[in-house]
N, CA, C and O of each residue as an XYZ file, in Angstrom:
832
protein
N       0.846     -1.178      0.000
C       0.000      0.000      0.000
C       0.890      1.239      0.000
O       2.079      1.226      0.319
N       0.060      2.524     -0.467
C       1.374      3.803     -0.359
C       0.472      4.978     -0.269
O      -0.037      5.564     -1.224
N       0.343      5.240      0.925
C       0.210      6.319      1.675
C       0.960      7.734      1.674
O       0.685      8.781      2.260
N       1.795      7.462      0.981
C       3.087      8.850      1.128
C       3.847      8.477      0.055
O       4.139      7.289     -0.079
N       4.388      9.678     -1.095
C       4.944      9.426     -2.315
C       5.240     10.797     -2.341
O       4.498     11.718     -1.997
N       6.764     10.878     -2.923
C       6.786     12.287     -3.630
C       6.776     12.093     -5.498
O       7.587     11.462     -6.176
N       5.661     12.816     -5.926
C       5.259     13.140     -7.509
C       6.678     13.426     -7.838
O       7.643     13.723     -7.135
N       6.494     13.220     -9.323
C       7.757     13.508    -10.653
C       8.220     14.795    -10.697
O       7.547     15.443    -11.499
N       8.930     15.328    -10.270
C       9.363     16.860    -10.667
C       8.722     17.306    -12.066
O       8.377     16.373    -12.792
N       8.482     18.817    -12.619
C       8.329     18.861    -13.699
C       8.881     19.026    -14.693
O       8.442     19.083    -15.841
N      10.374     19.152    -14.112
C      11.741     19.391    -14.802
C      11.601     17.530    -15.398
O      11.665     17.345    -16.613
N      11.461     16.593    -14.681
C      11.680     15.130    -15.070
C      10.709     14.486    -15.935
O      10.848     13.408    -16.515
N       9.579     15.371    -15.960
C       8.339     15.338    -16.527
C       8.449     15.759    -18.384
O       7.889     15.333    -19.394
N       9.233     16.550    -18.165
C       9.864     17.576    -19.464
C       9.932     16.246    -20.636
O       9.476     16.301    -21.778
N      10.569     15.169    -20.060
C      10.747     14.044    -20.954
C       9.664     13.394    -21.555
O       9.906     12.627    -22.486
N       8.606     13.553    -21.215
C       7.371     13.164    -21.994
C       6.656     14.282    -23.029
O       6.618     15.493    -22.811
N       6.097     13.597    -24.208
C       5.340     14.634    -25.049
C       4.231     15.272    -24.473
O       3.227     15.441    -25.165
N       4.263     15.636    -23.355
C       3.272     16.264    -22.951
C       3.965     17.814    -22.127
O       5.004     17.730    -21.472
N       3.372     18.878    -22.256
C       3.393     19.875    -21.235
C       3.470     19.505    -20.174
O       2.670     18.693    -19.709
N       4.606     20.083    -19.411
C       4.929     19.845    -18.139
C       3.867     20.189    -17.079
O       3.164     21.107    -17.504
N       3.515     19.801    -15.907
C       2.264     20.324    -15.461
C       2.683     21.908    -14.942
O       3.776     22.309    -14.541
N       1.782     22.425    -15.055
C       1.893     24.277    -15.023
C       0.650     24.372    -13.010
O      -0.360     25.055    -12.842
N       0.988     23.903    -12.484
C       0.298     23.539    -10.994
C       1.652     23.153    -10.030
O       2.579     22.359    -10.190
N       1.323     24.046     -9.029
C       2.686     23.453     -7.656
C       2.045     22.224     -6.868
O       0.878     22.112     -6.492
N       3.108     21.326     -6.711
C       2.524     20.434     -5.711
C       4.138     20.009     -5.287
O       5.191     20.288     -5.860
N       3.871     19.187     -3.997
C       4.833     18.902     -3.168
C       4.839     17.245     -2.946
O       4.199     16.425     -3.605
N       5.860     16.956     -1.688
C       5.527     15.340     -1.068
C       4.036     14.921     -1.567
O       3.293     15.886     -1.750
N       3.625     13.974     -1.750
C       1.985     13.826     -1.221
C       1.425     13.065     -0.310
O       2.038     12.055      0.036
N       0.468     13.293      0.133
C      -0.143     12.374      1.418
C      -1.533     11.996      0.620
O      -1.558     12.280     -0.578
N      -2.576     11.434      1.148
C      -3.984     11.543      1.237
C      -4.588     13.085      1.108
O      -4.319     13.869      2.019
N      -5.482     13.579     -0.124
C      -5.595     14.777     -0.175
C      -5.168     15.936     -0.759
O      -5.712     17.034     -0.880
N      -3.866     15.416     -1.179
C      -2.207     16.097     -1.518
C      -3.138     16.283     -3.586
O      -3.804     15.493     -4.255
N      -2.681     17.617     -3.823
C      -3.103     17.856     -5.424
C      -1.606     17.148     -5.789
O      -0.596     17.586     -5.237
N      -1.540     16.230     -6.581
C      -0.319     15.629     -7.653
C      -1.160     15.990     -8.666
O      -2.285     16.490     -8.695
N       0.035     15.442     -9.923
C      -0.476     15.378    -11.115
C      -0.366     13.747    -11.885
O       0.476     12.874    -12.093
N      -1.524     13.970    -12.077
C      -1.674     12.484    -13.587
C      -2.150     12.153    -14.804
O      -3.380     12.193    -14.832
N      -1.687     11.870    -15.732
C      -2.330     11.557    -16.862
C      -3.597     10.596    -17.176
O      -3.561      9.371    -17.063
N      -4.614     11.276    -17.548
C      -5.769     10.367    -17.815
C      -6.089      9.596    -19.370
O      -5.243      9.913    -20.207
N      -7.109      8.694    -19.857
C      -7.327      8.364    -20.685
C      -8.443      9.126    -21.503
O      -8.811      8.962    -22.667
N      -8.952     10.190    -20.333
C      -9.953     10.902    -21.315
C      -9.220     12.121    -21.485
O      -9.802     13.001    -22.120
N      -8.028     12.371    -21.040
C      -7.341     13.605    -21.720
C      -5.817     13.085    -21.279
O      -5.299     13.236    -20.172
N      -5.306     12.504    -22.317
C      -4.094     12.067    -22.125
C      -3.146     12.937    -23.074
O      -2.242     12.420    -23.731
N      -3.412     14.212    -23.086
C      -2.085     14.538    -23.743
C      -1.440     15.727    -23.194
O      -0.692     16.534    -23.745
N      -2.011     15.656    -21.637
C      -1.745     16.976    -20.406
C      -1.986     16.392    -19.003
O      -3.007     15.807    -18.642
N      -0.786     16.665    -18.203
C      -0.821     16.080    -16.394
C      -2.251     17.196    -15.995
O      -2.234     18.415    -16.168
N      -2.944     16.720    -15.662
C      -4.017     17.304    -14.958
C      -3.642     17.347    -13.387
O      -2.569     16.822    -13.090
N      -4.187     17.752    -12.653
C      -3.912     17.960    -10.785
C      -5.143     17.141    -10.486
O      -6.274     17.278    -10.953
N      -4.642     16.162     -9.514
C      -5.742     15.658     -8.654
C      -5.552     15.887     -7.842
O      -4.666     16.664     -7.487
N      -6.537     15.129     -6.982
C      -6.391     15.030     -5.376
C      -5.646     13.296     -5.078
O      -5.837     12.423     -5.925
N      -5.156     13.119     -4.320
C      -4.672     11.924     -4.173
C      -6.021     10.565     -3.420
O      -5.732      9.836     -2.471
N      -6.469     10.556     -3.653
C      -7.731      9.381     -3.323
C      -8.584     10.073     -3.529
O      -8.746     11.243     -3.182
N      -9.697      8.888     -4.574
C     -10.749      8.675     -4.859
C     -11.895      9.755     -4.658
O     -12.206      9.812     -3.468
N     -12.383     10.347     -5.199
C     -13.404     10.962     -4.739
C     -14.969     10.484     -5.625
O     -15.444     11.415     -6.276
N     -15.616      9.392     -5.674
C     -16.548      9.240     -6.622
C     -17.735      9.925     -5.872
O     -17.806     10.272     -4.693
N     -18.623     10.021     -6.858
C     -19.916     11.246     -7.711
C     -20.550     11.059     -6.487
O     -20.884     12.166     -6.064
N     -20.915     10.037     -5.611
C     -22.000     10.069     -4.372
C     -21.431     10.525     -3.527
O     -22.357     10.665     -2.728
N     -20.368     10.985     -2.916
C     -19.038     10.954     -1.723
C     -20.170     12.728     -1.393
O     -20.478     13.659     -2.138
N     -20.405     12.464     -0.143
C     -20.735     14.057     -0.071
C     -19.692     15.474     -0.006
O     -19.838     16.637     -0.383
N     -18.483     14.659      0.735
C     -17.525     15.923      0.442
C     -15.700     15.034      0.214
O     -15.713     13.815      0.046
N     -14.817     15.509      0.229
C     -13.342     14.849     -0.511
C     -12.891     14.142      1.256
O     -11.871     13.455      1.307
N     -13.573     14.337      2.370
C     -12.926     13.436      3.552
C     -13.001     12.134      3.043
O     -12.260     11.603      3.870
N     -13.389     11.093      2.193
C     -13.509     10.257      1.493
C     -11.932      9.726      1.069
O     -11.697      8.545      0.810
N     -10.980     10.719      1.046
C      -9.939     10.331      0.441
C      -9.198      9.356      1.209
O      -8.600      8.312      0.946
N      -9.458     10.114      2.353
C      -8.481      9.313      3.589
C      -8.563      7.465      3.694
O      -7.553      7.017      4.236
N      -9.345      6.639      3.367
C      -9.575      5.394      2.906
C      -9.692      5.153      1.481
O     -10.010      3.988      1.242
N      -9.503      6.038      0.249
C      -9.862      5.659     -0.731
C      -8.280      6.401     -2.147
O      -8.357      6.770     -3.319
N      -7.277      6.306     -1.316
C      -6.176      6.687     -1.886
C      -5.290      5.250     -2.739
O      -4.697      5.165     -3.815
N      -5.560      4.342     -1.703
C      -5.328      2.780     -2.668
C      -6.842      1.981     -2.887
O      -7.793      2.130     -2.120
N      -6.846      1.196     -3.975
C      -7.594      0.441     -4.385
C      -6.948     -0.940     -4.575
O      -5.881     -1.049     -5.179
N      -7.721     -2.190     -3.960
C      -7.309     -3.411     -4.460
C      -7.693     -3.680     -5.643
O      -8.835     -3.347     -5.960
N      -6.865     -4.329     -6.571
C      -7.443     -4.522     -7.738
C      -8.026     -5.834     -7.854
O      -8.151     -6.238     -9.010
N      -8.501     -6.774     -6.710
C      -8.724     -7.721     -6.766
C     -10.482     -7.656     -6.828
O     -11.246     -8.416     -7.423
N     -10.810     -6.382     -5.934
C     -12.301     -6.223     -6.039
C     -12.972     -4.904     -6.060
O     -13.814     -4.372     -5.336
N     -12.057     -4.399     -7.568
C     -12.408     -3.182     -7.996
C     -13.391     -3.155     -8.881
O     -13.471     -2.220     -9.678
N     -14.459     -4.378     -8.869
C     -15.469     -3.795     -9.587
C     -17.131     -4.877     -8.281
O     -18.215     -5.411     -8.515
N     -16.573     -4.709     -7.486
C     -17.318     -4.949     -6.324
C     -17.407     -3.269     -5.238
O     -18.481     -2.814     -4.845
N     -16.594     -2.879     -5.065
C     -16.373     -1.884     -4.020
C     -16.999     -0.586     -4.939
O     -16.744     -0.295     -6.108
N     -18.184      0.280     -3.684
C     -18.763      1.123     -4.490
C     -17.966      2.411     -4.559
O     -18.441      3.382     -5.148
N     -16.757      2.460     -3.974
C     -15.812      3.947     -4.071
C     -15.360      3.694     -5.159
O     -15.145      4.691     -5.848
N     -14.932      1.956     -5.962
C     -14.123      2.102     -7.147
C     -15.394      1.515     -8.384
O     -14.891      1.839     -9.461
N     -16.059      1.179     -8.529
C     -16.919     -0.345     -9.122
C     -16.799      1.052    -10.317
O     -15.971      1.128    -11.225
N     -17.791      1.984    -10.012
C     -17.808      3.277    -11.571
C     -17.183      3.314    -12.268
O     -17.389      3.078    -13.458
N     -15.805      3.754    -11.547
C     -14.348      4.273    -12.277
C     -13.823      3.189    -12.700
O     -12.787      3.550    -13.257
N     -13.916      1.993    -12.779
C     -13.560      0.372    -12.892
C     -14.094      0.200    -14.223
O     -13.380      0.132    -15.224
N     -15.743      0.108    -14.230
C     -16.118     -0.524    -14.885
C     -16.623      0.871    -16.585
O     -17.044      0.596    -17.709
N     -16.274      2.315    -15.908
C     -16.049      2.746    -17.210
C     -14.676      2.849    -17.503
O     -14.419      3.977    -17.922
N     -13.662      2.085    -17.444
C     -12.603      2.506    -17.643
C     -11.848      3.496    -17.816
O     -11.296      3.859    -18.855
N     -11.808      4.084    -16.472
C     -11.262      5.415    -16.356
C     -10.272      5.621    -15.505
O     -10.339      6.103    -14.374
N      -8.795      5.007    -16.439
C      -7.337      4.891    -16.196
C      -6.350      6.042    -16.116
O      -6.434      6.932    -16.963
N      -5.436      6.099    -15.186
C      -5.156      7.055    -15.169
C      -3.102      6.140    -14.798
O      -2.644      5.069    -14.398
N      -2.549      7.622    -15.330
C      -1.193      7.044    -14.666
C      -0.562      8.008    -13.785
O      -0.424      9.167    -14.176
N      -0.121      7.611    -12.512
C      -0.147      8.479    -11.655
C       1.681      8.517    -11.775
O       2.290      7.473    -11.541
N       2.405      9.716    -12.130
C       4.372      9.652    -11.907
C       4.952      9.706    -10.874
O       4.709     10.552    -10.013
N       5.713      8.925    -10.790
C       6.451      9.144     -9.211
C       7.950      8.842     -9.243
O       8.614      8.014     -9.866
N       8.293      9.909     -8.253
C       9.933      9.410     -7.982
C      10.186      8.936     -7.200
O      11.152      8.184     -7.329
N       9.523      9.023     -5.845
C       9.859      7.801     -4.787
C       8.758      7.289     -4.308
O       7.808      8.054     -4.474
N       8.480      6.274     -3.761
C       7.386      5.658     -2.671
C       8.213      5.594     -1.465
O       9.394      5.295     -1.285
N       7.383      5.911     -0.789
C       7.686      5.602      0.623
C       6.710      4.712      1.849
O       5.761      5.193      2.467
N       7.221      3.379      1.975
C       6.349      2.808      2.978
C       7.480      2.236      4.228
O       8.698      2.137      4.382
N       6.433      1.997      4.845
C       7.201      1.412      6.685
C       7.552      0.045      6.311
O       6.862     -0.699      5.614
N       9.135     -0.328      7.042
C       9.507     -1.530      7.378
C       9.907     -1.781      8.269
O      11.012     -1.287      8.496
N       9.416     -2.513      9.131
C       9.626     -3.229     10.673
C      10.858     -4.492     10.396
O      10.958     -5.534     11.044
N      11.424     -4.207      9.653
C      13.073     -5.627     10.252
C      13.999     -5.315     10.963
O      15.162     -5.720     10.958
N      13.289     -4.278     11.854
C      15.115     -3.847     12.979
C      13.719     -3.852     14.473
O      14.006     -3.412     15.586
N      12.389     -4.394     14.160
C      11.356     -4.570     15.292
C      10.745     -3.175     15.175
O      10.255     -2.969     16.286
N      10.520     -2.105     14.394
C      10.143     -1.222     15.141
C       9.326     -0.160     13.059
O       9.814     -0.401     11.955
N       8.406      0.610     13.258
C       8.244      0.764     11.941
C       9.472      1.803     11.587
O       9.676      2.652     12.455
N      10.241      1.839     10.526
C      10.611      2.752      9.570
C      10.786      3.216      8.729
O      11.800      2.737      8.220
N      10.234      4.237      7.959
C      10.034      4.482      6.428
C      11.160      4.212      5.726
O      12.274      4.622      6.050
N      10.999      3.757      5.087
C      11.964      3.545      3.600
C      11.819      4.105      2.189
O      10.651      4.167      1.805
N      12.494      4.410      1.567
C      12.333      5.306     -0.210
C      12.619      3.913     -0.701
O      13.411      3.025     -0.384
N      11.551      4.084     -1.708
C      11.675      3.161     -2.755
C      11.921      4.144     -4.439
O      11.274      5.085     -4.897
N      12.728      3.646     -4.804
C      12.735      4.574     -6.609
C      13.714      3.453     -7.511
O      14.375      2.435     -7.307
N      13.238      4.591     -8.924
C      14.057      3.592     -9.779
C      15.711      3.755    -10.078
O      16.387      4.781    -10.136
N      15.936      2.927    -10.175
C      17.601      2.443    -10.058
C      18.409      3.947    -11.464
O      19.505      4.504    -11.515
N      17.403      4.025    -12.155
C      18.132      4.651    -13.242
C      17.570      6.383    -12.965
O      18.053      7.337    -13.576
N      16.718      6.471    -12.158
C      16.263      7.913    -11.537
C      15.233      8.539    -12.384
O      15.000      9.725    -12.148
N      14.314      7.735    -13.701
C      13.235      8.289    -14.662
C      11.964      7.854    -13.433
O      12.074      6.975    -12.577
N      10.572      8.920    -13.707
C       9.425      8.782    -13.310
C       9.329      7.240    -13.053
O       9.840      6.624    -13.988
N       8.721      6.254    -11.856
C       7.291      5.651    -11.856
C       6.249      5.540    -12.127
O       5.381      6.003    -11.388
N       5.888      4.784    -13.465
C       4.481      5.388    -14.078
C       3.233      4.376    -13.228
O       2.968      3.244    -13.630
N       2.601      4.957    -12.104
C       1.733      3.737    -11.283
C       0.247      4.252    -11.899
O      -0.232      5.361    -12.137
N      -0.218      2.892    -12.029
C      -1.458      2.526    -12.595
C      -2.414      3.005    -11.668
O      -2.355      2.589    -10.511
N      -3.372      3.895    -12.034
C      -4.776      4.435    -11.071
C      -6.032      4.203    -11.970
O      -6.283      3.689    -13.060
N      -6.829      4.976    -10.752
C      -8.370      5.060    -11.915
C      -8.463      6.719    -11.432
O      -8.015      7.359    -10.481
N      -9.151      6.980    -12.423
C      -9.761      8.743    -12.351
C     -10.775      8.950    -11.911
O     -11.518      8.167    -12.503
N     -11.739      9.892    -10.764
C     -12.596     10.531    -11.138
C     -12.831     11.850    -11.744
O     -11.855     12.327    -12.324
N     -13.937     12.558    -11.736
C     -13.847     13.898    -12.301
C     -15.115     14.465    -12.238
O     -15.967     14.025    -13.009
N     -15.507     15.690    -11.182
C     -16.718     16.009    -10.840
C     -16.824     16.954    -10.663
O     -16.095     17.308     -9.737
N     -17.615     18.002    -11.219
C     -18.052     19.605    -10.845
C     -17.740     19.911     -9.737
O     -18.178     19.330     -8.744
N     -16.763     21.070     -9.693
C     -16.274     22.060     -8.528
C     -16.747     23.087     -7.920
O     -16.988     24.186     -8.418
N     -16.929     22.656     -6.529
C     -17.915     23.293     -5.662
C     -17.937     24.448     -5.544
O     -17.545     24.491     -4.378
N     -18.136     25.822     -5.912
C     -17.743     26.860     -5.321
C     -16.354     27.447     -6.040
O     -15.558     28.181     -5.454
N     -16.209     26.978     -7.448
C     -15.018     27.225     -8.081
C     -15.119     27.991     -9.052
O     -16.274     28.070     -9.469
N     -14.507     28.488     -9.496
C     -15.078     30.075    -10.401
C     -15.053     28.359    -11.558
O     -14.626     27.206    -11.521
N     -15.839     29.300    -12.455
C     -16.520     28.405    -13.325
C     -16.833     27.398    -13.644
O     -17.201     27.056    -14.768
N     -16.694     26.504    -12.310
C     -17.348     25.104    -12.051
C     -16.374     24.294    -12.447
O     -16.908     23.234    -12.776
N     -15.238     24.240    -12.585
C     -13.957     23.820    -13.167
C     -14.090     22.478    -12.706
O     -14.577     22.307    -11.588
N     -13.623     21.197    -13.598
C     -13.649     19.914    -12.754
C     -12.898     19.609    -11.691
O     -12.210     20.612    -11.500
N     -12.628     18.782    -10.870
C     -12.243     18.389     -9.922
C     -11.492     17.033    -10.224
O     -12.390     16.191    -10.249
N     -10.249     16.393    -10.473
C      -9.875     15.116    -10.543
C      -9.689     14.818     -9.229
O      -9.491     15.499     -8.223
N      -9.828     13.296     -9.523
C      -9.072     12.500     -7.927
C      -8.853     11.286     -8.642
O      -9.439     10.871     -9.642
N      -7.681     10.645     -7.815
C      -7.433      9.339     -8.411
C      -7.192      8.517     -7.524
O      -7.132      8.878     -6.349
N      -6.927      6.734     -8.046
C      -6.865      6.173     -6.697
C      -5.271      5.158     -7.400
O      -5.123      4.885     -8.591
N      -4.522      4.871     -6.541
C      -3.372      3.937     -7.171
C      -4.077      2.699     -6.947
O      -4.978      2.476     -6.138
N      -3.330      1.633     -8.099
C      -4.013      0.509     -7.537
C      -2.957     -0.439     -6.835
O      -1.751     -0.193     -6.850
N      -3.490     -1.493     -6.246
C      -2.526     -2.761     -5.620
C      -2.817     -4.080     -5.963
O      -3.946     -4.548     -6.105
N      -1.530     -4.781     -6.116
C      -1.631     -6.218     -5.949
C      -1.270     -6.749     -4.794
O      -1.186     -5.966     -3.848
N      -0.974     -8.150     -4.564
C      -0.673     -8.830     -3.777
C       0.585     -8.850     -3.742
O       1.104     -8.684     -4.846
N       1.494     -9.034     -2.621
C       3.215     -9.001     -3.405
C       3.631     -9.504     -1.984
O       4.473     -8.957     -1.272
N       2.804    -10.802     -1.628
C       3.721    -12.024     -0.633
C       4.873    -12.354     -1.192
O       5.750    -12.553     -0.352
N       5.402    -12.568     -2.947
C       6.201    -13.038     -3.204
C       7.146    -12.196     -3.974
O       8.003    -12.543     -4.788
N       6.746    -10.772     -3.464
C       7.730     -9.889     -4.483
C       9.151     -9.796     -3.677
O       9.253     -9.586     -2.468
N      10.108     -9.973     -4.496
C      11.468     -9.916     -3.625
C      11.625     -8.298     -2.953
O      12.435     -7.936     -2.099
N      10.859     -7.706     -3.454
C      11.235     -6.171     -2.541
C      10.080     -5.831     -2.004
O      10.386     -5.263     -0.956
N       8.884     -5.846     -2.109
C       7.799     -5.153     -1.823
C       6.766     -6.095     -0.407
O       5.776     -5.799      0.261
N       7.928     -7.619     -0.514
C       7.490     -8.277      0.794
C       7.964     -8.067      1.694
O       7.686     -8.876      2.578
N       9.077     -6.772      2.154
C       9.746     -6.317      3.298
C       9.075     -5.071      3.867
O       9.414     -4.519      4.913
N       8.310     -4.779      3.244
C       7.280     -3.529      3.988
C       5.963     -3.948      4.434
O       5.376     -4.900      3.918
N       5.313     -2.994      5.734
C       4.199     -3.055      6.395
C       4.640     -4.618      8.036
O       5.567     -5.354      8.373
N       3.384     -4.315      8.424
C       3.227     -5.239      9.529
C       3.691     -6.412      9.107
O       3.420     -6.616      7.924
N       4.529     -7.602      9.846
C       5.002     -8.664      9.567
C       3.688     -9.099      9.455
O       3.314     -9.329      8.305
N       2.914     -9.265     10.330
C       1.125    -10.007     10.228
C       0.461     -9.888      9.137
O      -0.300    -10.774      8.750
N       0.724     -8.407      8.281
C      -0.578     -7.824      7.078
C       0.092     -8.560      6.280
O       1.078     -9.292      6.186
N      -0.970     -8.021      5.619
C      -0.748     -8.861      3.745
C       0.376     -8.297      3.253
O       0.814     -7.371      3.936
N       0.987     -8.579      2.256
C       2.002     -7.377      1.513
C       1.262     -7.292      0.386
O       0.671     -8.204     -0.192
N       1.330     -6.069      0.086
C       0.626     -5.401     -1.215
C       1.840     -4.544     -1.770
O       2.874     -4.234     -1.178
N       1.348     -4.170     -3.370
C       2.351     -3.452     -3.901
C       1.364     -2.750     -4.756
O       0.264     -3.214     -5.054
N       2.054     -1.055     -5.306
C       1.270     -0.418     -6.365
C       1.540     -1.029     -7.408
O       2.436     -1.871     -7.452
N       0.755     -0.680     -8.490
C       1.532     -1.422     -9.756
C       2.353     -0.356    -10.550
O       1.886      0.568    -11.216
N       3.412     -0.604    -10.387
C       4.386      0.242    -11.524
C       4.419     -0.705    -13.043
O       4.765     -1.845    -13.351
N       3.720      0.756    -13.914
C       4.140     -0.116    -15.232
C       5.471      0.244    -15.873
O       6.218      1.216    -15.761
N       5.506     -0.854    -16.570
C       7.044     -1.088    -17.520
C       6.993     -0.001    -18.152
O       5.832      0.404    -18.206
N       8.052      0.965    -18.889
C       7.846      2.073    -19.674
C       7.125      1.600    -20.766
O       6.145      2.201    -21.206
N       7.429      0.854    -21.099
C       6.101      0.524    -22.944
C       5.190     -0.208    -22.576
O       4.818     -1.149    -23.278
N       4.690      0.052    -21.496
C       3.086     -0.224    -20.796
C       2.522      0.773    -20.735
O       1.327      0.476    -20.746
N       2.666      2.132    -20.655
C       2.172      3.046    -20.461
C       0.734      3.809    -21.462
O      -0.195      4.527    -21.092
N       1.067      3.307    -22.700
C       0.078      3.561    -23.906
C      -0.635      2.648    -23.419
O      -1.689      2.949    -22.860
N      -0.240      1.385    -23.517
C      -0.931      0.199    -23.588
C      -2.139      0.117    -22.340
O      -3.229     -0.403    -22.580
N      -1.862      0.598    -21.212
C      -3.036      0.833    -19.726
C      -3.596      2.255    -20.364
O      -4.819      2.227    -20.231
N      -3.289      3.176    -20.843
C      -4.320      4.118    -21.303
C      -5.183      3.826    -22.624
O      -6.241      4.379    -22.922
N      -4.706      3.133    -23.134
C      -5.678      2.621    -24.195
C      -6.484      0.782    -23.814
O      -7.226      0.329    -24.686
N      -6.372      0.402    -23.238
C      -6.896     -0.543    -22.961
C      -8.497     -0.272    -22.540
O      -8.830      0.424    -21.582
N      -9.464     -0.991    -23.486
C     -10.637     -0.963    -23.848
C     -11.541     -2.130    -23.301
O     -12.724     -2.233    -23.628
N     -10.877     -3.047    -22.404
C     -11.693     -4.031    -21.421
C     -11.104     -3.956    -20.263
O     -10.159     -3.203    -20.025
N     -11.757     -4.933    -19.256
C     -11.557     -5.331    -18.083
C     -10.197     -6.321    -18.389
O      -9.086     -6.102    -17.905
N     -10.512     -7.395    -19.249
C      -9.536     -8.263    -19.120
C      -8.027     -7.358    -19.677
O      -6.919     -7.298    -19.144
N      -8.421     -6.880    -20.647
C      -6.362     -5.527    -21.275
C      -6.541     -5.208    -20.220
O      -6.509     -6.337    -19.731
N      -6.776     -4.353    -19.112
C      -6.777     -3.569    -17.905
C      -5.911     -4.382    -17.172
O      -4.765     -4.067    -16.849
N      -6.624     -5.709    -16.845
C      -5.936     -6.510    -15.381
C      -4.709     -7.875    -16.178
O      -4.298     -8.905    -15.643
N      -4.363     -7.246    -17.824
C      -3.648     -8.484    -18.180
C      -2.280     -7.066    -17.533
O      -1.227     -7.592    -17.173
N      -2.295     -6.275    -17.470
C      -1.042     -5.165    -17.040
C      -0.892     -4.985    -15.602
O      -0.168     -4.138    -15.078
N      -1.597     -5.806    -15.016
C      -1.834     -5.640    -13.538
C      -0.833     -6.239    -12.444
O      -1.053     -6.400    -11.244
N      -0.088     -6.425    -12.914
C       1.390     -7.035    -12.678
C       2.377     -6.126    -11.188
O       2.211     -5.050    -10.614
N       3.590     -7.484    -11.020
C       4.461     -7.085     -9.883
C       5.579     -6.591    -10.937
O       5.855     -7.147    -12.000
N       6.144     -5.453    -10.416
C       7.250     -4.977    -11.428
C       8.846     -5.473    -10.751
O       9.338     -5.702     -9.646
N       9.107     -5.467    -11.674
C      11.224     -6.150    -11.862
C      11.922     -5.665    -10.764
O      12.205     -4.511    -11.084
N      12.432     -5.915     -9.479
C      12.763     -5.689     -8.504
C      14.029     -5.555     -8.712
O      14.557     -5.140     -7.680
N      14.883     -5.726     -9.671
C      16.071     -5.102    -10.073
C      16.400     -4.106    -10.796
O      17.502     -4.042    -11.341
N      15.347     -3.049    -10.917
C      15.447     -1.965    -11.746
C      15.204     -0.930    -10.360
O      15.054      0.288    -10.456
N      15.203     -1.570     -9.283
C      14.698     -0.445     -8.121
C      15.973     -0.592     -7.017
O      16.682     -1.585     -6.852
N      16.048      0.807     -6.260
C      16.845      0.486     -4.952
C      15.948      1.053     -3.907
O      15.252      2.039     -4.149
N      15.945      0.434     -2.709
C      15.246      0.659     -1.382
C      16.403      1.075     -0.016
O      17.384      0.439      0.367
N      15.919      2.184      0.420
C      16.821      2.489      1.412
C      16.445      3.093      2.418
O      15.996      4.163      2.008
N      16.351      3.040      3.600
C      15.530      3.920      4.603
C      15.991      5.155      4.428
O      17.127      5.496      4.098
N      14.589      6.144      4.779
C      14.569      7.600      4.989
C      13.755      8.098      5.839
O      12.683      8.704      5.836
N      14.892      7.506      6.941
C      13.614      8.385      8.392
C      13.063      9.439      8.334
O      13.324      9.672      7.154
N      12.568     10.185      8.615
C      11.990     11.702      9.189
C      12.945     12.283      9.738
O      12.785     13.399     10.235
């Protein structure tokens, strides 16, 4: 699961055919505006909010449980089942993840990034809903990352509670990236739904 991530610089961003995002954002938490590319406007980082906000949610406190999604029963769960089942993919960039590892007995955050220092392109879903009180009703994105299972990932089974499950976001391969924004079923969606190459990454603690 990943609770805390710092987004792609926009200087690192520069490397994609797209406009760099023209919006400040920082670390992110739950709540936190990042930027991500969607499938209904994929040729500009839009700003979200970092978790989920779907169309019934009365206000964005919603995020705080709805920042990861399992992808195991994302078209059962009514925060994701919408954004699931209209296929509304999003890729969220990142330069580091950061989750807790307890192997010295005690929790401590660790950075996770890639070995060669380009974006994390992690697989989400989008929403997008009229803005409350916003000069011209401007939309609102939110997105959610998704997770697999990763008991058997050589890196991503050393984080969280020894007891919990291990979960992982899904980072796609760089020439996955078209391929999850254009994917037109359920089954293309979850054939990319994958544990990524644990030798293209280094992990190192970064306390507070």
């Amino acid at each position: 699961m990943c609770a805390n991530y710092r987004p792609s610089t926009p200087e690192s961003l520069k490397s994609f055919p797209l406009p760099p995002p023209d919006f400040a954002y920082g670390e992110a938490y739950p709540g936190s505006v990042v930027p991500i590319v969607t499938n209904f406007a994929p040729r500009q980082w839009v700003p979200a909010s970092f978790g989920l906000v779907p169309g019934w949610a009365r206000d964005a406190k919603i995020v705080r449980s709805t920042y990861n999604a399992r992808s195991e029963t994302l078209a059962e769960k009514p925060s994701f089942r919408d954004a699931w089942q209209r296929g509304q993919l999003c890729i969220i960039p990142a330069e580091v993840l950061y989750e807790p590892c307890y192997e010295t007995g005690r929790a401590v955050r660790w950075a996770i990034r890639r070995r060669d220092g380009r974006p994390m392109g992690i697989a989400g879903l989008w929403e997008r809903r009229p803005g409350e009180g916003r000069e011209g009703g401007a939309a609102v994105w939110s997105m959610t990352m998704l997770t697999i299972n990763a008991d058997g990932h050589p890196l991503m089974q050393r984080f969280h509670k020894p007891e919990d499950e291990k979960r992982s976001v899904v980072i796609l391969p760089d020439d996955a990236w078209g391929a999850w924004l254009r994917a037109k079923s359920e089954g293309a969606a979850r054939a990319l739904l994958q544990g990524f190459d644990a030798e293209g990454f280094v992990a190192e603690a970064a306390p507070r």
